[in-house]
C-alpha positions in Angstrom: 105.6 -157.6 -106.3 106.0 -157.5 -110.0 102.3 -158.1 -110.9 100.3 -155.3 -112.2 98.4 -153.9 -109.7 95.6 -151.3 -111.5 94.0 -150.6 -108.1 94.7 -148.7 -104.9 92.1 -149.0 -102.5 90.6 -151.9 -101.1 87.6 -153.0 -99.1 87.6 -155.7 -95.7 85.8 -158.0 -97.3 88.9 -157.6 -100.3 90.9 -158.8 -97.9 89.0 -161.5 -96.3 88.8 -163.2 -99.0 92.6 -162.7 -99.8 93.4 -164.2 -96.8 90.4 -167.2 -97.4 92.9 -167.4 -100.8 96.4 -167.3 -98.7 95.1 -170.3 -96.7 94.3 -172.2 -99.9 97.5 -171.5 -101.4 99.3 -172.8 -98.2 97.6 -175.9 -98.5 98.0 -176.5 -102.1 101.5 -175.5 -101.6 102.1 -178.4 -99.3 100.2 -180.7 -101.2 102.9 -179.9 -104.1 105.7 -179.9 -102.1 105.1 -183.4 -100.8 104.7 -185.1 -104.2 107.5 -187.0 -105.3 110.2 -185.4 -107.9 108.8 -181.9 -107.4 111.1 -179.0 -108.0 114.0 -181.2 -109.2 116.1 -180.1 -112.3 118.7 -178.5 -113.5 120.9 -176.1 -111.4 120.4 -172.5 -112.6 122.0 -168.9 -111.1 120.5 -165.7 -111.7 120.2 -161.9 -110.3 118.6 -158.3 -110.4 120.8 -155.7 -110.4 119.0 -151.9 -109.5 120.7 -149.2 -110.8 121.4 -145.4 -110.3 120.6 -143.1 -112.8 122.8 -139.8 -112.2 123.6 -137.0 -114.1 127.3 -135.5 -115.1 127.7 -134.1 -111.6 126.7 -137.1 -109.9 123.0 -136.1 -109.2 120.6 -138.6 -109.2 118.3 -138.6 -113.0 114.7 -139.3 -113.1 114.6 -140.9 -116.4 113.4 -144.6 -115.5 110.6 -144.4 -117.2 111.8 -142.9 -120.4 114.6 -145.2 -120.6 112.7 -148.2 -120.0 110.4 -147.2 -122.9 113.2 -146.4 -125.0 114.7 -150.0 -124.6 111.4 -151.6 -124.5 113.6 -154.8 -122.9 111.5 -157.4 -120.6 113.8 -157.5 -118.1 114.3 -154.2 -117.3 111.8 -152.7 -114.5 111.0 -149.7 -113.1 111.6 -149.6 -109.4 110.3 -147.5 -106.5 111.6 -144.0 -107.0 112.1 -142.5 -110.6 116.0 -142.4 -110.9 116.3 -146.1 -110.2 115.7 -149.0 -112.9 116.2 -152.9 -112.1 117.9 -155.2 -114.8 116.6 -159.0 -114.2 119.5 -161.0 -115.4 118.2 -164.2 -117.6 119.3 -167.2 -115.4 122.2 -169.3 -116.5 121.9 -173.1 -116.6 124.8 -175.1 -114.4 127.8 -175.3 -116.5 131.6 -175.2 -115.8 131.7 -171.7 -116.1 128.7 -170.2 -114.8 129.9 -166.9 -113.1 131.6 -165.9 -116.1 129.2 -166.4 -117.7 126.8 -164.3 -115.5 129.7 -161.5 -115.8 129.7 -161.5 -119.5 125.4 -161.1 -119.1 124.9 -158.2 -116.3 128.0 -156.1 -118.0 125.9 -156.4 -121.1 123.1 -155.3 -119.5 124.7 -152.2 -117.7 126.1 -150.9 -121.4 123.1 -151.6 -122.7 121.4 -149.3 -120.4 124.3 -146.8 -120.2 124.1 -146.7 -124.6 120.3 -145.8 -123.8 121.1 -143.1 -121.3 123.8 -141.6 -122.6 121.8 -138.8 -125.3 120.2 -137.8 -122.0 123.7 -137.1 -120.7 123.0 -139.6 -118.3 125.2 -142.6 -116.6 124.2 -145.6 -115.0 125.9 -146.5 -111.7 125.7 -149.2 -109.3 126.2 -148.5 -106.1 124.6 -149.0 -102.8 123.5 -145.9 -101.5 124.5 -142.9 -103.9 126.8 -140.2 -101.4 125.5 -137.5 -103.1 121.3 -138.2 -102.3 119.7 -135.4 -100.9 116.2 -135.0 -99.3 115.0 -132.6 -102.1 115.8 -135.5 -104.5 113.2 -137.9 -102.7 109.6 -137.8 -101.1 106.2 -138.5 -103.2 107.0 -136.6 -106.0 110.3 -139.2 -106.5 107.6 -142.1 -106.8 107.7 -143.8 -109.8 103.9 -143.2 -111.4 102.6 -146.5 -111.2 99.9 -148.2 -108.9 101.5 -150.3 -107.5 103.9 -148.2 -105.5 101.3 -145.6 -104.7 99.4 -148.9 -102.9 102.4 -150.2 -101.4 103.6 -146.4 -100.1 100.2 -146.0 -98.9 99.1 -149.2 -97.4 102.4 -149.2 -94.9 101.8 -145.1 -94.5 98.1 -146.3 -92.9 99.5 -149.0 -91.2 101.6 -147.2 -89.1 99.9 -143.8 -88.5 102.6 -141.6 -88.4 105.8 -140.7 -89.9 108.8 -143.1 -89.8 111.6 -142.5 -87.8 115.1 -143.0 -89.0 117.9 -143.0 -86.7 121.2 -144.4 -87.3 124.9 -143.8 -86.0 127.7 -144.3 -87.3 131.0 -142.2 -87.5 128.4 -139.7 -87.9 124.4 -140.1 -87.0 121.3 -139.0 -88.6 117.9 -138.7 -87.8 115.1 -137.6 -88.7 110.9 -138.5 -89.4 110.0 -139.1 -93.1 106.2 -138.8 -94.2 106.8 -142.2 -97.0 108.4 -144.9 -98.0 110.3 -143.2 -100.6 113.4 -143.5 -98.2 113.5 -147.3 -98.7 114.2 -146.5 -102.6 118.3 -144.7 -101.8 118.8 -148.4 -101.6 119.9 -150.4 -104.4 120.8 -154.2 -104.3 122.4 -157.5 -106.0 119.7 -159.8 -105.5 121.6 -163.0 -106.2 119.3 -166.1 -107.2 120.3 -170.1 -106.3 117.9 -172.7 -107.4 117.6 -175.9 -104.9 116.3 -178.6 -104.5 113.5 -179.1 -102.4 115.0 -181.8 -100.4 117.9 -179.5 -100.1 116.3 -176.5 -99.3 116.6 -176.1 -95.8 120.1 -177.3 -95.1 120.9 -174.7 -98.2 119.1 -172.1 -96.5 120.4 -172.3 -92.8 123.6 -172.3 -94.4 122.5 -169.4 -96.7 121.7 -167.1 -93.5 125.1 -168.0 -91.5 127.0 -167.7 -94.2 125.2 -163.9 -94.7 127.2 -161.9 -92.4 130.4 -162.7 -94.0 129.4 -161.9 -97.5 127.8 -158.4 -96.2 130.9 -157.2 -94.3 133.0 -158.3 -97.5 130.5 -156.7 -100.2 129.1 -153.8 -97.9 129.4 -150.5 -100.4 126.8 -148.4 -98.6 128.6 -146.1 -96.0 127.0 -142.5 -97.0 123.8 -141.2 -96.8 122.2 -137.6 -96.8 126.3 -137.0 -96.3 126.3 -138.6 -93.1 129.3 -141.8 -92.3 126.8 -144.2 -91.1 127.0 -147.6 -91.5 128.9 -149.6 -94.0 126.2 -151.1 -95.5 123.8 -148.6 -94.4 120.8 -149.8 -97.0 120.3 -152.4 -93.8 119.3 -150.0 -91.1 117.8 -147.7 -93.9 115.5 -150.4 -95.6 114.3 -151.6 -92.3 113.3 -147.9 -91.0 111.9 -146.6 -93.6 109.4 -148.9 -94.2 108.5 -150.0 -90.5 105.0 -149.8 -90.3 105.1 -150.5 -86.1 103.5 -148.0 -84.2 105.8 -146.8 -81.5 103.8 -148.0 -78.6 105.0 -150.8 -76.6 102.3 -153.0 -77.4 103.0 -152.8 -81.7 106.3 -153.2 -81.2 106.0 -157.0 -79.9 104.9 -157.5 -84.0 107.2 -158.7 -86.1 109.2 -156.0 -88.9 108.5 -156.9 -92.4 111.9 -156.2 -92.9 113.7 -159.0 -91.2 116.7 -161.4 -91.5 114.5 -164.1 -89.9 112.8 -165.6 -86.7 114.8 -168.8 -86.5 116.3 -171.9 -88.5 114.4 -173.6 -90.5 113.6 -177.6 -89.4 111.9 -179.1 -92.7 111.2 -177.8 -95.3 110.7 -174.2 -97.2 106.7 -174.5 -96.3 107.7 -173.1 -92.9 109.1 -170.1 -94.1 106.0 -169.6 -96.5 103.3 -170.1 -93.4 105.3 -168.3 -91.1 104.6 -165.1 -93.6 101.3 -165.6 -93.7 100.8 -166.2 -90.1 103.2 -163.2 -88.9 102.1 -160.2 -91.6 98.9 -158.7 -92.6 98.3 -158.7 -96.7 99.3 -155.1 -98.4 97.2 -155.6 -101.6 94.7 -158.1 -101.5 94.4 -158.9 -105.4 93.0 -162.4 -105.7 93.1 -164.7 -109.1 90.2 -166.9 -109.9 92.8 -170.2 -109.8 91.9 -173.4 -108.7 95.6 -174.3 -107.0 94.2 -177.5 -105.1 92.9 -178.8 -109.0 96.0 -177.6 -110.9 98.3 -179.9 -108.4 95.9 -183.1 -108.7 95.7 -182.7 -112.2 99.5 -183.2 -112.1 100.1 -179.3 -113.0 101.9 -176.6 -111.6 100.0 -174.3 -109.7 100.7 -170.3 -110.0 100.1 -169.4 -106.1 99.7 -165.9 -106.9 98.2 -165.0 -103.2 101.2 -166.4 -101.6 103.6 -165.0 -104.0 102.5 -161.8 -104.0 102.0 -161.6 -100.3 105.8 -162.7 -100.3 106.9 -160.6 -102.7 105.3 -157.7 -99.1 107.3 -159.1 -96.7 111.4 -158.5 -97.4 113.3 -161.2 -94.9 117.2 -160.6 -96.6 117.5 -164.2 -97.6 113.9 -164.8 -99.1 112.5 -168.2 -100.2 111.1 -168.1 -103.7 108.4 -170.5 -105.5 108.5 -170.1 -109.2 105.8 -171.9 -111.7 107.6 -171.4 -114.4 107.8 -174.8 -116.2 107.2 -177.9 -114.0 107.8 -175.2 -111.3 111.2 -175.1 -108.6 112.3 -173.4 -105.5 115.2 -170.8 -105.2 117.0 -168.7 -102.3 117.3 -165.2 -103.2 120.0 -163.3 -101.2 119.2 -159.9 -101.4 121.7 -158.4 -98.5 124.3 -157.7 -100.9 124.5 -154.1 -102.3 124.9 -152.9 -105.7 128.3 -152.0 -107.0 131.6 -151.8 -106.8 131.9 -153.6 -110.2 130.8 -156.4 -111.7 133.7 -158.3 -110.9 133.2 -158.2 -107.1 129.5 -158.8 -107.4 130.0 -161.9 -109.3 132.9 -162.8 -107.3 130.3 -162.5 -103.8 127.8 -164.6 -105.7 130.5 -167.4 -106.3 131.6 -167.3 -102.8 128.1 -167.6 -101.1 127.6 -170.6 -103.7 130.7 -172.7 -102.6 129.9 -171.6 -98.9 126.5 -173.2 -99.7 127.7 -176.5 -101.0 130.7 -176.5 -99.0 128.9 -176.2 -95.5 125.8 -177.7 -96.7 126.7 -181.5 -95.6 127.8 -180.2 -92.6 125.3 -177.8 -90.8 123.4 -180.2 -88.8 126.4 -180.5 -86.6 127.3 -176.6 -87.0 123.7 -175.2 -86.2 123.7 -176.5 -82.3 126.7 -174.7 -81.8 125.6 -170.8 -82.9 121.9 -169.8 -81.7 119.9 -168.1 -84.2 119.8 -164.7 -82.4 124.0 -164.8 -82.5 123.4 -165.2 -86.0 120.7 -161.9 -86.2 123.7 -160.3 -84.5 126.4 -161.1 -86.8 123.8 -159.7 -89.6 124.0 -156.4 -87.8 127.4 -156.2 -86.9 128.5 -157.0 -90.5 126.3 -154.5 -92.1 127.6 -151.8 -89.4 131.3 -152.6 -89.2 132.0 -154.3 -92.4 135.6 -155.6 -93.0 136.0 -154.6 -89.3 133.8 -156.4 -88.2 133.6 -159.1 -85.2 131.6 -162.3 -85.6 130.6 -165.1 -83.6 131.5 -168.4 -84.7 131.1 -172.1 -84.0 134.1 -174.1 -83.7 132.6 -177.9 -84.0 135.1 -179.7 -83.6 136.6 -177.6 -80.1 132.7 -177.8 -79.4 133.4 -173.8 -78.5 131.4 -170.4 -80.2 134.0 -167.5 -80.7 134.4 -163.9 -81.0 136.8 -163.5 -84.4 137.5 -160.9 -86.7 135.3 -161.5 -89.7 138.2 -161.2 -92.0 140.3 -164.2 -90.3 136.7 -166.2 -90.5 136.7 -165.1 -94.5 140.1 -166.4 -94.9 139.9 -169.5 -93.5 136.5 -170.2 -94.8 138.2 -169.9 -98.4 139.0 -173.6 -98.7 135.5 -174.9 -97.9 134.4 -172.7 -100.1 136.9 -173.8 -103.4 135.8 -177.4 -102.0 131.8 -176.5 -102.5 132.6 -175.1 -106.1 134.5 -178.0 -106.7 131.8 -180.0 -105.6 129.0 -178.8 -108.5 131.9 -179.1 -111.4 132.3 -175.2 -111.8 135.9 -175.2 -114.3 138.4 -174.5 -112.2 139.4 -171.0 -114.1 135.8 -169.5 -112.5 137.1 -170.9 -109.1 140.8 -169.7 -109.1 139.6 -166.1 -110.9 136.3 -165.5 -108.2 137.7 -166.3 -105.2 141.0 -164.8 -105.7 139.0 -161.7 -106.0 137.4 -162.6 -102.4 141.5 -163.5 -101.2 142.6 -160.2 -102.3 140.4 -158.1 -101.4 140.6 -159.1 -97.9 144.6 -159.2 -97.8 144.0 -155.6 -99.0 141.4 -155.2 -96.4 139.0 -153.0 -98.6 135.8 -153.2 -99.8 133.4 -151.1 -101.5 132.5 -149.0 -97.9 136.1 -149.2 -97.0 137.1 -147.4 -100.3 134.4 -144.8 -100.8 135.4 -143.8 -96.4 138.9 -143.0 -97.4 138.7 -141.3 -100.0 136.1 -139.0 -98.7 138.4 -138.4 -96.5 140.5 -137.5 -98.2 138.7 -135.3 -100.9 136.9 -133.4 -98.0 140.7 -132.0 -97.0 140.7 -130.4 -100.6 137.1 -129.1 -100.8 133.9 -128.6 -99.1 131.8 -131.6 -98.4 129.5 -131.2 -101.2 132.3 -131.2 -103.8 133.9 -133.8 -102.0 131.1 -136.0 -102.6 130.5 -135.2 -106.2 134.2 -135.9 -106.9 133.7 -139.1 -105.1 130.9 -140.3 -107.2 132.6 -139.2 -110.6 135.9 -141.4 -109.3 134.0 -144.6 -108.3 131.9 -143.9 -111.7 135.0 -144.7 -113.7 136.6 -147.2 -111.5 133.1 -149.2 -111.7 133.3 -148.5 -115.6 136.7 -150.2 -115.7 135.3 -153.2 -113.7 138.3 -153.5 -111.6 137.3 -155.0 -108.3 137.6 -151.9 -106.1 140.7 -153.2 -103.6 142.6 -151.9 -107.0 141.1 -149.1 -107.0 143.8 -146.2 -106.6 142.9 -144.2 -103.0 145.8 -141.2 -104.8 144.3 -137.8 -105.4 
């Protein structure tokens, strides 16, 4: 999705021949992942972080363009609407103290950008939804001017005929029909990267999506929307709606959402994942390269697959599989569930527990996966995103040979162990440990997260003022608290 697309109509015989490409891509891809010592190396972390940009009464800034020009930094990107930016953290190398070190990288980043939007009396905030949103601040105009979003808004807009429907309930409900995608862009995300091994890959990943719900009930920071209590980590219902390009006959509806946590575990390899996208999902933008994949592989090189990456980069499962070419070429999971915000320490500090919950569980899935069906885990997905901290999961119990019902914060705290045990097991220095996951332990003695914090004290602002001023104060008190970089369970809840 980050290629330059300078085009926004397309003709069928485009997109035959996109899809002739897709089917060559899959088979060079195969070809490449079954030659020995492919995608092995060095292990490597990275992330995106989006951003808000918001004005001094908490109103959201459409300066993304201006303030990417102004920086004129590669890895800063414009994203879909024009008050949100996206910071693409360089990737840190495996070393014994790699989530400080990507702490010390993405609060760099954020002054950075902060310094850049401060004459504009702008501030940068990452959060997952921002409270204070309004319809008048979104719709076409809110698109950021370049063709690639214009494509992607319009080729799901045709797709699906009509408007798309949002309805969610929470403490509150909303619902309403929406002419575009520009909906999908109140979300903003922590897209946290893992490279793995390809051999690796899809005990790493099955571990990856049932470790999911755990993280998203801990990190979920999205509870407010159009000032509406939804769901604590709204951006999962919302990103899923608002870009649903199903008709609302019965007949559409048996097709697959783009936006998806997945159809099932993997069995082999990350080629599955890859030819179930093309199989499942029709092509967006069917831009093809002139690259001969099947030569580049039996010349001993790395192939770019930019048919297969691009149409990836159209389909948004929340744990996504990710082929990169860059040097001999190596395979990732990119966990994009997790929302932006409260502070850097608790994003870092979700990143480093998902890791050890990969390596931890990672030896030991094979036994784990007979005993949780993939639909229970689709259903702790949605339970965590809706409930958060309060949140009950099912979960496997191999050695009673038994699936339970539990409070996701007693499966948090006992999954802390296996978790010190997996960073243990990749030589992370035992100050990154002790410092990251005690974040994680704390926060859930405390029993607040991001959603939790932002609930109460709307709560109780909105006993002081109306609604509207209640939610501007909000945003102005997380604004500093995030500043600070406390992790939010120390936030004070005191007006």
């Amino acid at each position: 999705m980050g290629q330059w697309i300078d085009k926004s109509e397309f003709s069928p015989k485009e997109y035959a021949r996109f899809n002739e490409r897709l089917a060559d891509n899959l088979s060079a891809f195969r070809t490449l992942l079954d030659q020995q010592g492919f995608g092995l190396g060095v292990r490597s972390y990275g992330a995106e972080l989006e951003l808000y940009i918001i004005d001094q009464s908490g109103q959201p800034l459409p300066l993304n363009r201006i303030l990417q020009d102004e920086l004129q930094d590669p890895h800063l990107t414009l994203e879909l609407n024009r008050f949100n930016l996206e910071y693409n953290l360089p990737p840190v190398l495996s070393s014994d103290k790699p989530f400080s070190h990507l702490s010390r990288a993405m609060s760099a980043a954020i002054e950075k950008v902060s310094a850049a939007a401060e004459p504009y009396e702008a501030r940068i905030l990452p959060i997952g939804i921002l409270p204070t949103l309004e319809k008048r601040h979104v719709g076409m105009d809110a698109i950021t001017d370049i063709p690639r979003y214009h494509v992607l808004a319009n080729a799901l807009r045709d797709r699906r005929g009509s408007d798309f429907h949002i309805n969610i309930s929470g403490q509150d409900a909303l619902e309403l029909s929406w002419e575009d995608v520009t909906l999908e862009g109140a979300n903003t995300s922590f897209q946290y990267h893992y490279r793995v091994n390809p051999d690796e890959f899809a005990s790493a990943f099955n571990v990856a999506q049932l470790v999911t719900p755990l993280a998203l009930a801990l990190g979920a920071n999205s509870p407010i929307f159009f000032g509406q209590r939804l769901w604590h980590e709204t951006r999962i219902a919302l990103f899923k709606q608002s870009v649903d390009c199903r008709m609302d006959d019965p007949l559409s509806q048996r097709l697959p959402s783009r936006v998806f946590f997945g159809h099932g575990w993997i069995r082999k390899d990350i080629y599955e994942l890859f030819a179930e996208n093309v199989y499942l999902f029709e092509p967006l933008m069917p831009i093809c390269s002139s690259e001969n994949n099947h030569q580049q592989v039996l010349q001993g090189g790395t192939p770019t697959l930019d048919e297969l990456r691009l149409h990836q980069g159209s389909v948004w499962s929340w744990n996504r599989p990710i082929y990169d070419p860059a040097g001999d070429g190596h395979l990732r999971i990119e966990m994009r569930s997790l929302p932006a915000g409260p502070s850097v320490e608790n994003m870092i500090a979700n990143a480093a527990l998902m890791t050890g919950l990969i390596e931890g569980l990672k030896p030991h899935i094979d036994k784990i996966l007979p005993g949780l069906p993939f639909r229970y885990a689709e259903h702790n997905f949605y339970r965590a995103a809706k409930h958060g901290l309060e949140a009950r999961l099912f979960w496997p119990e191999p050695s009673e040979g038994t699936l339970k019902e539990l409070p996701v914060v007693d499966i948090l705290q006992s999954m802390l162990v296996l978790a010190e045990e997996g960073l243990h097991s990749i030589s992370v220095a035992e100050s990154d440990i002790n410092h990251y996951l005690g974040v994680i332990r704390d926060g859930l003695e405390a029993r607040v997260n991001g959603a939790k914090w932002q609930l109460n004290m709307f709560e109780k602002l909105s006993q002081q003022c109306d609604k509207k001023q209640a939610l501007i104060e909000l945003v102005d008190r997380y604004y500093h608290n995030s500043r600070n970089n406390q992790p939010v369970h120390e936030w004070s809840e005191t007006i």
